[in-house]
N, CA and C atoms of all chains as a GROMACS GRO file, in nm:
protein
  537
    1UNK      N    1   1.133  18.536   0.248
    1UNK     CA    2   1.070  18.567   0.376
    1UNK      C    3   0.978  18.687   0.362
    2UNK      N    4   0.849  18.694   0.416
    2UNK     CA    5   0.790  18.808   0.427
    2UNK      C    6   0.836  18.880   0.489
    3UNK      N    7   0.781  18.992   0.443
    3UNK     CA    8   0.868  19.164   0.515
    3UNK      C    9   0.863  19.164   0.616
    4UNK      N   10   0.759  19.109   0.702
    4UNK     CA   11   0.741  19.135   0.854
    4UNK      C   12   0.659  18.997   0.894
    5UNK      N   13   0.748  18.887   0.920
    5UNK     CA   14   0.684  18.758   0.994
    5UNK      C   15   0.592  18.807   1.076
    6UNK      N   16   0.517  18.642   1.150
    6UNK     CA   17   0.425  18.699   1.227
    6UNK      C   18   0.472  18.701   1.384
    7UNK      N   19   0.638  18.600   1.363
    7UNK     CA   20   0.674  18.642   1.494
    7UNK      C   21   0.746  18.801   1.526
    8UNK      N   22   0.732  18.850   1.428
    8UNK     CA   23   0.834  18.970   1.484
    8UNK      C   24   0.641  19.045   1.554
    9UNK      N   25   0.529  19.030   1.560
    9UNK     CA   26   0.441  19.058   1.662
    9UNK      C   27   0.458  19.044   1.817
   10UNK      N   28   0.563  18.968   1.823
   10UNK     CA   29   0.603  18.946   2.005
   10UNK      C   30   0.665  19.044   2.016
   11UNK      N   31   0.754  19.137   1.927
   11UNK     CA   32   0.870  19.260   2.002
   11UNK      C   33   0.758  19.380   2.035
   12UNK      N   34   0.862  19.414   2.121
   12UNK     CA   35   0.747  19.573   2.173
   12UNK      C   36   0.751  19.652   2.059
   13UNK      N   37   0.656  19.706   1.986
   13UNK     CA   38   0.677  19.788   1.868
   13UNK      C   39   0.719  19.926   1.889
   14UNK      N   40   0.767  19.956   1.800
   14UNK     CA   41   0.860  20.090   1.811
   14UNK      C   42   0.765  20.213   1.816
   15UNK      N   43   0.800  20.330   1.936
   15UNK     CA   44   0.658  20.448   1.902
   15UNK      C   45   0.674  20.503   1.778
   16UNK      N   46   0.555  20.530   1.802
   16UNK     CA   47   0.459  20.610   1.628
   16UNK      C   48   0.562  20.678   1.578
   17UNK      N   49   0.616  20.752   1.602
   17UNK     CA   50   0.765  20.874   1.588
   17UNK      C   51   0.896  20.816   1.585
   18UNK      N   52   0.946  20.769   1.532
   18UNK     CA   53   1.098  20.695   1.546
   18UNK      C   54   1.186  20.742   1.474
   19UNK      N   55   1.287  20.742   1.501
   19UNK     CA   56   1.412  20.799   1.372
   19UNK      C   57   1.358  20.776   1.302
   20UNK      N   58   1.359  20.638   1.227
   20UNK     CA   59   1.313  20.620   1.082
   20UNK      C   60   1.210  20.688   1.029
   21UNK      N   61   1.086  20.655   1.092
   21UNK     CA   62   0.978  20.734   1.009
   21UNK      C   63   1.016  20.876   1.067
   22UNK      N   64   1.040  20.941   1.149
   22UNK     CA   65   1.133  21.084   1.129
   22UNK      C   66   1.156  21.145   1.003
   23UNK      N   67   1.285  21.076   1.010
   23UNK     CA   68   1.420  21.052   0.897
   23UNK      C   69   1.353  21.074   0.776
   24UNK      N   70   1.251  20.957   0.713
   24UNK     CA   71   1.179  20.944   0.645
   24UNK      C   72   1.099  21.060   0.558
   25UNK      N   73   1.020  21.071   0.678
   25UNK     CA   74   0.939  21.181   0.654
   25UNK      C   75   0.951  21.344   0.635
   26UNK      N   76   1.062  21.327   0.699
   26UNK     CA   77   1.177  21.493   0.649
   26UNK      C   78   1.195  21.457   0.480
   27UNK      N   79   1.227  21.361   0.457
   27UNK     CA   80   1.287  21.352   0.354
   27UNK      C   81   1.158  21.358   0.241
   28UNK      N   82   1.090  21.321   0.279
   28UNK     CA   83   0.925  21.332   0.183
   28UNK      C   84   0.888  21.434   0.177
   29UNK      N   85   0.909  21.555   0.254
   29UNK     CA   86   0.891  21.682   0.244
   29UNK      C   87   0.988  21.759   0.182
   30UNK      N   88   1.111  21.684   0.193
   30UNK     CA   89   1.226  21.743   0.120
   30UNK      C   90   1.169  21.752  -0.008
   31UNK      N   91   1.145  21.617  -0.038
   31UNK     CA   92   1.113  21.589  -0.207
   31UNK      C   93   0.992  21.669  -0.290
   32UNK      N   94   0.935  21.724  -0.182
   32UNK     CA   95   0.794  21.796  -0.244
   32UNK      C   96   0.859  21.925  -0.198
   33UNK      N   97   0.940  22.014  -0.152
   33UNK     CA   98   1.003  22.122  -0.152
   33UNK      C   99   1.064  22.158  -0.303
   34UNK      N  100   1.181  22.071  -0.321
   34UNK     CA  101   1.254  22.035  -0.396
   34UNK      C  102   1.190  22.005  -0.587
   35UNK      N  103   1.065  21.957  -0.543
   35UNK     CA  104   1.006  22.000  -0.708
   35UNK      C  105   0.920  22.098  -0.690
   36UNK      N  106   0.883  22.182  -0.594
   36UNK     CA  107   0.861  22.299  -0.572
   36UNK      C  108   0.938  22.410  -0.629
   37UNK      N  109   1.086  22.365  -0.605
   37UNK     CA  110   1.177  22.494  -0.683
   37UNK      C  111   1.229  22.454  -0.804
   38UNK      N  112   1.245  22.327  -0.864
   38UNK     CA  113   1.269  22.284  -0.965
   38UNK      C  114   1.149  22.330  -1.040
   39UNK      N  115   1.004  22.338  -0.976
   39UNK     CA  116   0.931  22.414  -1.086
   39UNK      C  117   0.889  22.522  -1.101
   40UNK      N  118   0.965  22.620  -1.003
   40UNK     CA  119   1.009  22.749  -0.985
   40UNK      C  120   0.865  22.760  -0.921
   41UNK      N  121   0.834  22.728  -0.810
   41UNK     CA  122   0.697  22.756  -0.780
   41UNK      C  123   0.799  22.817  -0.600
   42UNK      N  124   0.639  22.882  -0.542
   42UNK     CA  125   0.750  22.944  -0.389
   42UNK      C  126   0.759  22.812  -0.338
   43UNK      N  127   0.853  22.807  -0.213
   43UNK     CA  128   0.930  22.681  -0.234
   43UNK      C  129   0.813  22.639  -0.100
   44UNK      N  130   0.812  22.704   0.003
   44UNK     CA  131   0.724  22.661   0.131
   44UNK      C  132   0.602  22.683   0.122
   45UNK      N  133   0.564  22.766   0.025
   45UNK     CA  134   0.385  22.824   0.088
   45UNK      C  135   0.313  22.726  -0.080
   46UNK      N  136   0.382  22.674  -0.118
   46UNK     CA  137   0.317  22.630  -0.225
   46UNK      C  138   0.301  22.457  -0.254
   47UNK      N  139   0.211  22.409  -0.272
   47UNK     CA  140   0.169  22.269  -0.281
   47UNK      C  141   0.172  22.210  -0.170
   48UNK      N  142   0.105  22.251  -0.072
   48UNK     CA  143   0.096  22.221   0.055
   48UNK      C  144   0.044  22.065   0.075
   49UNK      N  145  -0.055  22.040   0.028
   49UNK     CA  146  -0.058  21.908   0.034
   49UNK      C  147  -0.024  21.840  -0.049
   50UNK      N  148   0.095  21.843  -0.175
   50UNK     CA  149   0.182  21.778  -0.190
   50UNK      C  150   0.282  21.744  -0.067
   51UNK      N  151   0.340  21.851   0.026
   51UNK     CA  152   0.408  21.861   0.173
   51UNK      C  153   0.369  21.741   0.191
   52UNK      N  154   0.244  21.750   0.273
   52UNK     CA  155   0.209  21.668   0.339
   52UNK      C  156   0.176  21.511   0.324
   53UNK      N  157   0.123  21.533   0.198
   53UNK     CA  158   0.148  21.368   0.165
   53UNK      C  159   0.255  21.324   0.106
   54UNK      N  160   0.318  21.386   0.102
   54UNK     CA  161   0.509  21.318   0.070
   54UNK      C  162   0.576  21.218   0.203
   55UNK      N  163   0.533  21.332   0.314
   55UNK     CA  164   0.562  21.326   0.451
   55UNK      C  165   0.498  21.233   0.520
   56UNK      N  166   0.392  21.226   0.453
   56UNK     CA  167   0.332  21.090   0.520
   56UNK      C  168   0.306  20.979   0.481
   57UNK      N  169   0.367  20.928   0.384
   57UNK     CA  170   0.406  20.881   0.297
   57UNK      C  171   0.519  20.783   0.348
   58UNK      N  172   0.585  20.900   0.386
   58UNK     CA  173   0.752  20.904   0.449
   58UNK      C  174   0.761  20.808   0.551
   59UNK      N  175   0.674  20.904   0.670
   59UNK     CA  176   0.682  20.833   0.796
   59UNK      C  177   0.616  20.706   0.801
   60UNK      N  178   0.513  20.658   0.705
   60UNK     CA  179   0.421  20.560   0.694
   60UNK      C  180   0.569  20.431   0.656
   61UNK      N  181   0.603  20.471   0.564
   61UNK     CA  182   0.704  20.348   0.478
   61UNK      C  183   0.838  20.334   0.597
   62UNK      N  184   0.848  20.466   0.661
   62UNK     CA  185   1.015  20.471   0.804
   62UNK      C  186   0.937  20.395   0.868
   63UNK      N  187   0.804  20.373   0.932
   63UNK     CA  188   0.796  20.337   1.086
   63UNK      C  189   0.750  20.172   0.992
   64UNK      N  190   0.752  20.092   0.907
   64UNK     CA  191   0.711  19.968   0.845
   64UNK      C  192   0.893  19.922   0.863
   65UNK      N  193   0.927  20.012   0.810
   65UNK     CA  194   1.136  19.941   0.780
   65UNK      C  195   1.151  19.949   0.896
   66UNK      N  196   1.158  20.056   1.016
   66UNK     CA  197   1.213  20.030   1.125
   66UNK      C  198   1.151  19.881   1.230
   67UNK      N  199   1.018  19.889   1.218
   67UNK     CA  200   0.980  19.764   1.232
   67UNK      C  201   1.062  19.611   1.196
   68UNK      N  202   1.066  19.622   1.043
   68UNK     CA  203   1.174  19.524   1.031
   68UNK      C  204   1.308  19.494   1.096
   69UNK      N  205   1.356  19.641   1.057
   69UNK     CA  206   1.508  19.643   1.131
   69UNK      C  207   1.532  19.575   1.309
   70UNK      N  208   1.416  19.680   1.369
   70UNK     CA  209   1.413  19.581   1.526
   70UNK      C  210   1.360  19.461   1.520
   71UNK      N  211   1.302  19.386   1.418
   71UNK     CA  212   1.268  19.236   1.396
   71UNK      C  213   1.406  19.169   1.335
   72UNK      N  214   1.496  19.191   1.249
   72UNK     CA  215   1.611  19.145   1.224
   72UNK      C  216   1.715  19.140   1.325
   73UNK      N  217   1.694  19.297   1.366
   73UNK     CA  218   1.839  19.264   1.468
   73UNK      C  219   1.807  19.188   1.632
   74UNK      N  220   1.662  19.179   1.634
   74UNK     CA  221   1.592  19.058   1.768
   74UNK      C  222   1.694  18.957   1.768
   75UNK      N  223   1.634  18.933   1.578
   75UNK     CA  224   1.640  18.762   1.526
   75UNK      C  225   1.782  18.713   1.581
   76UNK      N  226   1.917  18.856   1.516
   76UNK     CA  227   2.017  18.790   1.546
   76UNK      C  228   2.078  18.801   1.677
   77UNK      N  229   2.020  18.845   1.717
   77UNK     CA  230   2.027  18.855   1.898
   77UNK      C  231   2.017  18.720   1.982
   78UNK      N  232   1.891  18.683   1.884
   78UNK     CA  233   1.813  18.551   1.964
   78UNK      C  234   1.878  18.422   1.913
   79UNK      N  235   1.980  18.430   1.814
   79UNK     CA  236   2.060  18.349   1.766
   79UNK      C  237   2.225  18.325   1.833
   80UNK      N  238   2.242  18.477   1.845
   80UNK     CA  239   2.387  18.455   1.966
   80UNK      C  240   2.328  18.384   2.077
   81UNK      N  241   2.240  18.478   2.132
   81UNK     CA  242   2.233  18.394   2.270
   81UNK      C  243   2.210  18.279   2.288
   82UNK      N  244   2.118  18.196   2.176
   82UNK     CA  245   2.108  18.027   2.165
   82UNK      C  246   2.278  17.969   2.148
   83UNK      N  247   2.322  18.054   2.055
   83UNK     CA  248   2.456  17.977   2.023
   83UNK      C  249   2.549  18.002   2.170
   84UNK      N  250   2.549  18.108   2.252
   84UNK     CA  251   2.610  18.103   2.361
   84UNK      C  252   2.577  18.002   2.462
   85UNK      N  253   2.481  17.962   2.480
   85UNK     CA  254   2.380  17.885   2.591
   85UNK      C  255   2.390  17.754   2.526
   86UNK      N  256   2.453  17.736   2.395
   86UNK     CA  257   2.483  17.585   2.369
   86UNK      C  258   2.645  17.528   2.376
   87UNK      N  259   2.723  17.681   2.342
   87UNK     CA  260   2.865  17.622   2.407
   87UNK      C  261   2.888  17.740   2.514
   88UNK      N  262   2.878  17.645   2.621
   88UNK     CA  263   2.858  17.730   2.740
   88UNK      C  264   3.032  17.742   2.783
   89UNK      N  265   3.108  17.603   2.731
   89UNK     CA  266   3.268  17.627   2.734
   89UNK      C  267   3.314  17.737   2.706
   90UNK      N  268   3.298  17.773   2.603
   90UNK     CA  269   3.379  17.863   2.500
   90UNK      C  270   3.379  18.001   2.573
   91UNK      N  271   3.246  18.042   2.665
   91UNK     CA  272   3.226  18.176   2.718
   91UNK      C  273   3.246  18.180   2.867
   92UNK      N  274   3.228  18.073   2.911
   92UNK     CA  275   3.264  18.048   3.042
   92UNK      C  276   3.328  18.151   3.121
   93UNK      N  277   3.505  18.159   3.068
   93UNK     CA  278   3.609  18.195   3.187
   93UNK      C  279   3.578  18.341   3.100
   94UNK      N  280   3.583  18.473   3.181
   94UNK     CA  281   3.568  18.608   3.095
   94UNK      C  282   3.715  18.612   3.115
   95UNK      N  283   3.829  18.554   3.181
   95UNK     CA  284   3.956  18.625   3.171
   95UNK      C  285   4.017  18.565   3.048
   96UNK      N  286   3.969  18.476   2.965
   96UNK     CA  287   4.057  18.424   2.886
   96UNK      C  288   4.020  18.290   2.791
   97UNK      N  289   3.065  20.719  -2.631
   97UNK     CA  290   3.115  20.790  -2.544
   97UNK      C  291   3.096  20.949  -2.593
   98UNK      N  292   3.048  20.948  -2.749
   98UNK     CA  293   3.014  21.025  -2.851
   98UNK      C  294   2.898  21.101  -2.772
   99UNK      N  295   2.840  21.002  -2.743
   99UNK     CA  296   2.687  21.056  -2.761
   99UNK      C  297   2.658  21.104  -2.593
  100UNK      N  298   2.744  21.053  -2.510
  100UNK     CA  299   2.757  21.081  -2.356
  100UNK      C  300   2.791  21.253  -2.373
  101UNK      N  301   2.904  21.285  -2.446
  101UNK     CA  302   2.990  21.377  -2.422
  101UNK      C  303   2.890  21.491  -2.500
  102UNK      N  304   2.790  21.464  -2.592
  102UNK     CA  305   2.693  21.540  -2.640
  102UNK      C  306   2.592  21.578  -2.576
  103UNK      N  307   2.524  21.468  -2.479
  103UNK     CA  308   2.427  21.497  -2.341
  103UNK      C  309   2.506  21.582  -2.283
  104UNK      N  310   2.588  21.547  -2.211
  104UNK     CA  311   2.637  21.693  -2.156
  104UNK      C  312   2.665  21.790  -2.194
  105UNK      N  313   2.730  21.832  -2.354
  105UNK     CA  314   2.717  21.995  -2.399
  105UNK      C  315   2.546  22.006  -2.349
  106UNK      N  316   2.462  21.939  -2.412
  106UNK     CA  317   2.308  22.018  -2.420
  106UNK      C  318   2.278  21.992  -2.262
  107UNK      N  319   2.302  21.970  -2.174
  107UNK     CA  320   2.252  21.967  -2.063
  107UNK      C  321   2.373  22.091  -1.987
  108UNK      N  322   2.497  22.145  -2.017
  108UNK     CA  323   2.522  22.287  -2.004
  108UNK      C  324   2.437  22.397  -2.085
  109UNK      N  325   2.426  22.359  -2.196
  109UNK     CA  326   2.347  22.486  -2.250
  109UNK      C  327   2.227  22.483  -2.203
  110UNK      N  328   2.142  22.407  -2.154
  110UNK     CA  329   2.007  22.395  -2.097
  110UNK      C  330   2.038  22.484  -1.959
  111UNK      N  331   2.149  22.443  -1.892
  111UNK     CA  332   2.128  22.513  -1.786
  111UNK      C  333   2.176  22.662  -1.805
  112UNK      N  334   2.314  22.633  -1.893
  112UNK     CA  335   2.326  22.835  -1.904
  112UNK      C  336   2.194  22.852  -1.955
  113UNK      N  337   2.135  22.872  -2.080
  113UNK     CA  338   2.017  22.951  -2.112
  113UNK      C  339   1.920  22.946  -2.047
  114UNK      N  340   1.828  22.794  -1.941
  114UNK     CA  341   1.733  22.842  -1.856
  114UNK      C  342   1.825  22.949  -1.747
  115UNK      N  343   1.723  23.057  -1.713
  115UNK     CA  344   1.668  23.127  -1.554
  115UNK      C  345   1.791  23.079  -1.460
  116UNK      N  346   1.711  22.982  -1.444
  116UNK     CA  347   1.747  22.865  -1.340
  116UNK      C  348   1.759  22.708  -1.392
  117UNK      N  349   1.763  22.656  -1.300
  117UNK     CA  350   1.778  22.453  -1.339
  117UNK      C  351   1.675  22.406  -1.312
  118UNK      N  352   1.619  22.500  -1.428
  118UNK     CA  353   1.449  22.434  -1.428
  118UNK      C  354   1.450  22.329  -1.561
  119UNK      N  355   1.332  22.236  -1.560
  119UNK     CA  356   1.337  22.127  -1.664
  119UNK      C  357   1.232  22.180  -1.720
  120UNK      N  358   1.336  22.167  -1.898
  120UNK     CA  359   1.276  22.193  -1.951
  120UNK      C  360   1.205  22.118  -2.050
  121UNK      N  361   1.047  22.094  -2.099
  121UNK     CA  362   1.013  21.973  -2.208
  121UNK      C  363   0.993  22.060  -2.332
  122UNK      N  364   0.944  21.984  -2.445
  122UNK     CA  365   0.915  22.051  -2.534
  122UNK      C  366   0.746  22.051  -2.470
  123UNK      N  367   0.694  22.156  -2.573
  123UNK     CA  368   0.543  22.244  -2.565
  123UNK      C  369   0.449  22.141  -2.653
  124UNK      N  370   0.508  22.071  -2.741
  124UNK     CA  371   0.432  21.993  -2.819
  124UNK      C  372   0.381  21.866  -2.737
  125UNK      N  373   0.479  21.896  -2.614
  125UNK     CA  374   0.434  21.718  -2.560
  125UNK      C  375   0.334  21.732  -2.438
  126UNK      N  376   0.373  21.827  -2.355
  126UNK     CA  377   0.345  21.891  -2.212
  126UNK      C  378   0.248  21.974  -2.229
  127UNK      N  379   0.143  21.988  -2.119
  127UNK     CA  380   0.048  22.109  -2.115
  127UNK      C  381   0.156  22.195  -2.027
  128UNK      N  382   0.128  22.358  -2.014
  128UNK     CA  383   0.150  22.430  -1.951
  128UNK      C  384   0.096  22.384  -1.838
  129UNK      N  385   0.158  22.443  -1.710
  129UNK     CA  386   0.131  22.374  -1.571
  129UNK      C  387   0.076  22.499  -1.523
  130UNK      N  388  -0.062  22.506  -1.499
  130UNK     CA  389  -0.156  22.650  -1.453
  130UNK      C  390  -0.126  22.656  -1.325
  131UNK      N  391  -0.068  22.707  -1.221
  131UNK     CA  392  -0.017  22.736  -1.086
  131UNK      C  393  -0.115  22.801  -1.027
  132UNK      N  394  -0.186  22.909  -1.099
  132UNK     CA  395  -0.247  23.002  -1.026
  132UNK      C  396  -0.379  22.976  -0.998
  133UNK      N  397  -0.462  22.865  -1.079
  133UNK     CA  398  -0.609  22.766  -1.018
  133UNK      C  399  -0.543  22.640  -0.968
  134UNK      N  400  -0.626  22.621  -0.836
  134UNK     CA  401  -0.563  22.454  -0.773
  134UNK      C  402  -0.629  22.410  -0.882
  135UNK      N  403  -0.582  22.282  -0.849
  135UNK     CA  404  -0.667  22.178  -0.902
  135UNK      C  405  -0.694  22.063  -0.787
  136UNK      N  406  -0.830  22.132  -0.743
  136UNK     CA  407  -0.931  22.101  -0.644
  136UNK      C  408  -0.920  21.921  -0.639
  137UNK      N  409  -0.934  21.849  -0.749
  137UNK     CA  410  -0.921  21.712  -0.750
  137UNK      C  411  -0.798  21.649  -0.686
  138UNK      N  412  -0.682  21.718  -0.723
  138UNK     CA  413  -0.574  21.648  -0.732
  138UNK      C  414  -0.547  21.699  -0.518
  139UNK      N  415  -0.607  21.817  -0.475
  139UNK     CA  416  -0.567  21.838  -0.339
  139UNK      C  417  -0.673  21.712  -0.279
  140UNK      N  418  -0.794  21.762  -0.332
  140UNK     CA  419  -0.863  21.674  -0.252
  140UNK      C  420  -0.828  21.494  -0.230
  141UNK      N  421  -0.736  21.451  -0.334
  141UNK     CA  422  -0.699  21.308  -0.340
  141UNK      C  423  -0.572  21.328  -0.231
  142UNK      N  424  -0.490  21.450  -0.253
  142UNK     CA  425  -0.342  21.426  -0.201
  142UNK      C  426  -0.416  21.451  -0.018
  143UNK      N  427  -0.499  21.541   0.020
  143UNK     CA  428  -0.548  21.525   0.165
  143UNK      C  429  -0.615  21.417   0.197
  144UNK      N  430  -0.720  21.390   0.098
  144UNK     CA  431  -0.800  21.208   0.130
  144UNK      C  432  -0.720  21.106   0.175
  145UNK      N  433  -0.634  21.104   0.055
  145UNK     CA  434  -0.522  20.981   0.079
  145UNK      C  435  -0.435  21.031   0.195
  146UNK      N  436  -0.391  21.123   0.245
  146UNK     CA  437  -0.292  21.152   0.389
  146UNK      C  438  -0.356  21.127   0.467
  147UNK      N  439  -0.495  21.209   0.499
  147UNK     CA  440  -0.578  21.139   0.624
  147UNK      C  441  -0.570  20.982   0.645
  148UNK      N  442  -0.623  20.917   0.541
  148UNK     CA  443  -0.654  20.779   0.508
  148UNK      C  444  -0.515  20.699   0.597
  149UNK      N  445  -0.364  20.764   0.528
  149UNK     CA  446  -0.249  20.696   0.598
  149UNK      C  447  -0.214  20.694   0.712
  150UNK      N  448  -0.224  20.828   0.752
  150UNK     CA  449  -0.234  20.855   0.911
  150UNK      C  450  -0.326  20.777   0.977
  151UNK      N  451  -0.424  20.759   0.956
  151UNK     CA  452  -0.503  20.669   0.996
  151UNK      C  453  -0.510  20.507   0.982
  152UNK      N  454  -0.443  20.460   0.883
  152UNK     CA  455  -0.396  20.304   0.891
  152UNK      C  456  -0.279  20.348   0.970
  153UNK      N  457  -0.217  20.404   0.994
  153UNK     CA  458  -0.079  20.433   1.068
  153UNK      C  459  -0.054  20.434   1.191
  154UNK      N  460  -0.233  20.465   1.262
  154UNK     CA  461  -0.174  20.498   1.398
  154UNK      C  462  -0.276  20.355   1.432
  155UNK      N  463  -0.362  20.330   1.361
  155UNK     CA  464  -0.501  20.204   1.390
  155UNK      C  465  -0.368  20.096   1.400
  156UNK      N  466  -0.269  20.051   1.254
  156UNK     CA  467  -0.164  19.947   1.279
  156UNK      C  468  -0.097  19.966   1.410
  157UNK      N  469  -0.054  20.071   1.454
  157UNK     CA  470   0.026  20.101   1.585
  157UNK      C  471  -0.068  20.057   1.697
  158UNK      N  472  -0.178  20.089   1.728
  158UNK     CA  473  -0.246  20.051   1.839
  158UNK      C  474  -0.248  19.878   1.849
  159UNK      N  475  -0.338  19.839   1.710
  159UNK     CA  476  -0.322  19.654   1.703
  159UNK      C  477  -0.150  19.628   1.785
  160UNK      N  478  -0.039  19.698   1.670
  160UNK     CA  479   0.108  19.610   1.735
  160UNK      C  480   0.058  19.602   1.895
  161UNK      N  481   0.068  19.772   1.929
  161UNK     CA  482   0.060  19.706   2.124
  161UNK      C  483  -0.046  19.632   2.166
  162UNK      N  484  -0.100  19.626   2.131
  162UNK     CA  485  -0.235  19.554   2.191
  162UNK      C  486  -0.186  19.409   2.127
  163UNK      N  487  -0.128  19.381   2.034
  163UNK     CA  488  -0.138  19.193   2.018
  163UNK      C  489   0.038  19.155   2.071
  164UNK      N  490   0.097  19.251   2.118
  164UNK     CA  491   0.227  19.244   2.190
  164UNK      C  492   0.215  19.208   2.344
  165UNK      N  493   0.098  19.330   2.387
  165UNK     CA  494   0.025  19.274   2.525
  165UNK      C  495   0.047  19.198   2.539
  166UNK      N  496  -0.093  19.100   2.447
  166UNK     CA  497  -0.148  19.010   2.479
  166UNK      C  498  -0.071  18.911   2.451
  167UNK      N  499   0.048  18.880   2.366
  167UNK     CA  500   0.132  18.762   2.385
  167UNK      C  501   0.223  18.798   2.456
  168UNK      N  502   0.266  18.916   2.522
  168UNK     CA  503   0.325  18.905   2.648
  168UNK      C  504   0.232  18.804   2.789
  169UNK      N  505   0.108  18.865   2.769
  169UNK     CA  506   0.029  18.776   2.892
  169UNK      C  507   0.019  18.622   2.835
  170UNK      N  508   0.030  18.585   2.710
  170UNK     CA  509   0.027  18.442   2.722
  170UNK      C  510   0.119  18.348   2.725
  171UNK      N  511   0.238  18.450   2.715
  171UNK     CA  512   0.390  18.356   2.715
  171UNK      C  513   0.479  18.366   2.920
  172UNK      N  514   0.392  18.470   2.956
  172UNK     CA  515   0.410  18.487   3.091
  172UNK      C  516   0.518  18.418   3.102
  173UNK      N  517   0.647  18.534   3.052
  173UNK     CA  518   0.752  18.549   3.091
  173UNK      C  519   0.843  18.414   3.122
  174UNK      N  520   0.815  18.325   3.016
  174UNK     CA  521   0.869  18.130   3.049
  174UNK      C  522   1.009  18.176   3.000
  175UNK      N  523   1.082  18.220   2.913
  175UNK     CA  524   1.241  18.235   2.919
  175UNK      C  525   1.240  18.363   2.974
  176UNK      N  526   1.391  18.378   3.039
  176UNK     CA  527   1.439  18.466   3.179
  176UNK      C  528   1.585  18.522   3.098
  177UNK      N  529   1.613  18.440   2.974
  177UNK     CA  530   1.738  18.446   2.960
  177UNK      C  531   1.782  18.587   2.870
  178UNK      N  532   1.654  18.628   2.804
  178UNK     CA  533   1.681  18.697   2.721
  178UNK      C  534   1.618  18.810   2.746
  179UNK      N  535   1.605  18.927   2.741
  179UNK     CA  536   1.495  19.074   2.763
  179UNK      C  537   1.368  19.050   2.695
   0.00000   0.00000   0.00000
């Protein structure tokens, strides 16, 4: 399956900023911090746009997966509810 | 299990004798890494290319809503059953 069918274009897309690309993008800055002091360089004021394109990088690849993720968990959404609406017995009585 | 238990003596002595848990290569293989001149090329690619993403990033975001719209207006709301 492709990464992102063309039906997952019907869900409302997720804003620009989402956990994931968040999440993501902290973490892309982590990684350009982090060989910042591994190469004993100052850890914040140095390779600045390494920072930044780690980070965006980050959020670019979080807000593509989270995309998926609300396209997968639609899918299986849209699969209970067919399977509920075809045995309408089984769900019927909620006491039992 | 020889040769495991030997990576790790030299990867303690690497770290007692470096400073810090800095990596170290040999000099024969590696240039020295000059810190104190940018290297004007390599910023100018790492800002080119960030602008560039940010910008497929937010252009893809506008298309999603805009072709979400618009198959919201062409499916005009025919199943009720689902959100």
């Amino acid at each position: 399956m492709a990464f992102l069918p063309d039906e997952s274009r019907s869900l409302p897309p997720p804003p620009l900023l989402n956990k994931g690309s968040m999440w993501l993008g902290f973490a892309g800055w982590m990684t350009a911090l982090i060989d910042n002091a591994f190469n004993q360089r100052p850890i914040f004021r140095a390779g600045i746009h390494r920072q930044i394109l780690l980070a965006t990088l980050g959020c670019f690849v979080g807000y593509q997966l989270v995309k998926r993720t609300e396209y997968m968990h639609a899918k299986v959404d849209r699969e209970l509810f067919e399977y509920i609406r075809h045995h309408p017995v089984d769900f019927n009585s909620s006491t039992g | 299990m020889a040769a495991g238990l030997r990576a790790v003596r030299r990867w303690r002595l690497v770290a007692a004798a470096a400073p810090s848990l800095a990596f170290t290569r040999s000099a024969f293989v590696v240039r020295q890494p000059n810190n104190a001149q940018p290297n004007w090329l390599g910023v100018g690619l790492a800002f080119g290319t960030s602008a560039a993403v940010w910008g497929l990033l937010v252009k893809q975001h506008n298309e999603d809503v805009m072709e979400y719209e618009r198959r919201k207006q062409a499916r005009g709301h025919k199943c009720t059953e689902c959100s």
